[in-house]
C-alpha positions in Angstrom: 0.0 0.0 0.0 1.7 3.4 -1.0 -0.4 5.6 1.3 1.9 8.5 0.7 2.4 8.9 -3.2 -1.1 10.5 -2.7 0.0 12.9 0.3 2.3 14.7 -2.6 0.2 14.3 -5.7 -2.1 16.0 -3.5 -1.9 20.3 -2.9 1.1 20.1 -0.1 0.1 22.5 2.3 -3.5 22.0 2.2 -4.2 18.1 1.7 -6.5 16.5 4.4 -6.9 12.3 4.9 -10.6 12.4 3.7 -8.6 14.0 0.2 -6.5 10.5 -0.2 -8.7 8.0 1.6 -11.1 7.4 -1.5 -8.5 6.5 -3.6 -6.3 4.0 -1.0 -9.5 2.7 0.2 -10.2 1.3 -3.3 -7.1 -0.1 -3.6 -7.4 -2.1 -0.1 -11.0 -2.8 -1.5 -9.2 -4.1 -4.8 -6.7 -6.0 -3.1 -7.8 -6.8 0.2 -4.7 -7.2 2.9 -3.2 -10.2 1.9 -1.7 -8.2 -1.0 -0.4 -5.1 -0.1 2.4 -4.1 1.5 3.0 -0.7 3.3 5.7 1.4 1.4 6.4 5.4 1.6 8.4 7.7 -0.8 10.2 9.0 1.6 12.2 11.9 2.5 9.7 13.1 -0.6 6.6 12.4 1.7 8.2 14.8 4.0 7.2 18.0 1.4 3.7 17.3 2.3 3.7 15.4 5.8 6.0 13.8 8.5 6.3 10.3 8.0 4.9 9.5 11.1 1.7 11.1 9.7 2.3 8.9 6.8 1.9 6.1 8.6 -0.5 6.8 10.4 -2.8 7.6 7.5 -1.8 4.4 6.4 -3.2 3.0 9.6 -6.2 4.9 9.7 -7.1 3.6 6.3 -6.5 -0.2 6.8 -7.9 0.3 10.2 -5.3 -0.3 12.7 -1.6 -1.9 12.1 -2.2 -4.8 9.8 0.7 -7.0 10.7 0.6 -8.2 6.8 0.4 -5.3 5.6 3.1 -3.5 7.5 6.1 -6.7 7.4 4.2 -10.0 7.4 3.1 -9.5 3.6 6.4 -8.4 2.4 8.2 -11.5 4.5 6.0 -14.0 2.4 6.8 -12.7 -0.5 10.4 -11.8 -0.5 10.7 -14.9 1.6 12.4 -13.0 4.4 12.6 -14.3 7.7 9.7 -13.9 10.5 10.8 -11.5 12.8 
C-alpha cells in the first residue's frame, strides 16, 4: 500500500486524509490485505507530511496496524525471515 504517493500528488500544504482515503480505500478494497504491502516515498513524503503522519494515514485507512500489511506481507513474499 503506497499511502503517501497521494500525500504529494495532493496540494502540499493544504491536503486533508478524507482527500486521499477514497483512492487508498479502493485499492485495499481491490486487493484486500493479503496483497499489499506498506511502502512510503520518503524523504519526498516529508514536502507534504511527516512520516509519522504517513503512517499513520496508512493506519487509519486499513484500520489499525495490519501486521501483513506493514512486514508479514512483504516476508511471504520476499521470503524473508519472520521476525
Amino acid at each position: 500500500m503506497q499511502a503517501l504517493g497521494p500525500v504529494t500528488e495532493a496540494a502540499w500544504n493544504q491536503w486533508r486524509p478524507e482527500d486521499v482515503l477514497p483512492y487508498t480505500s479502493r485499492v485495499l478494497e481491490w486487493f484486500g490485505e493479503e496483497r499489499l504491502l506498506f511502502g512510503s516515498d520518503w524523504p519526498v513524503c516529508t514536502l507534504a507530511a511527516s512520516y509519522d503522519s504517513v503512517v499513520s494515514l496508512a493506519e487509519r485507512i486499513v484500520g489499525g496496524k495490519d501486521e501483513r500489511i506493514f512486514g508479514g506481507n512483504a516476508e511471504r513474499v520476499y521470503r524473508l525471515p519472520a521476525s
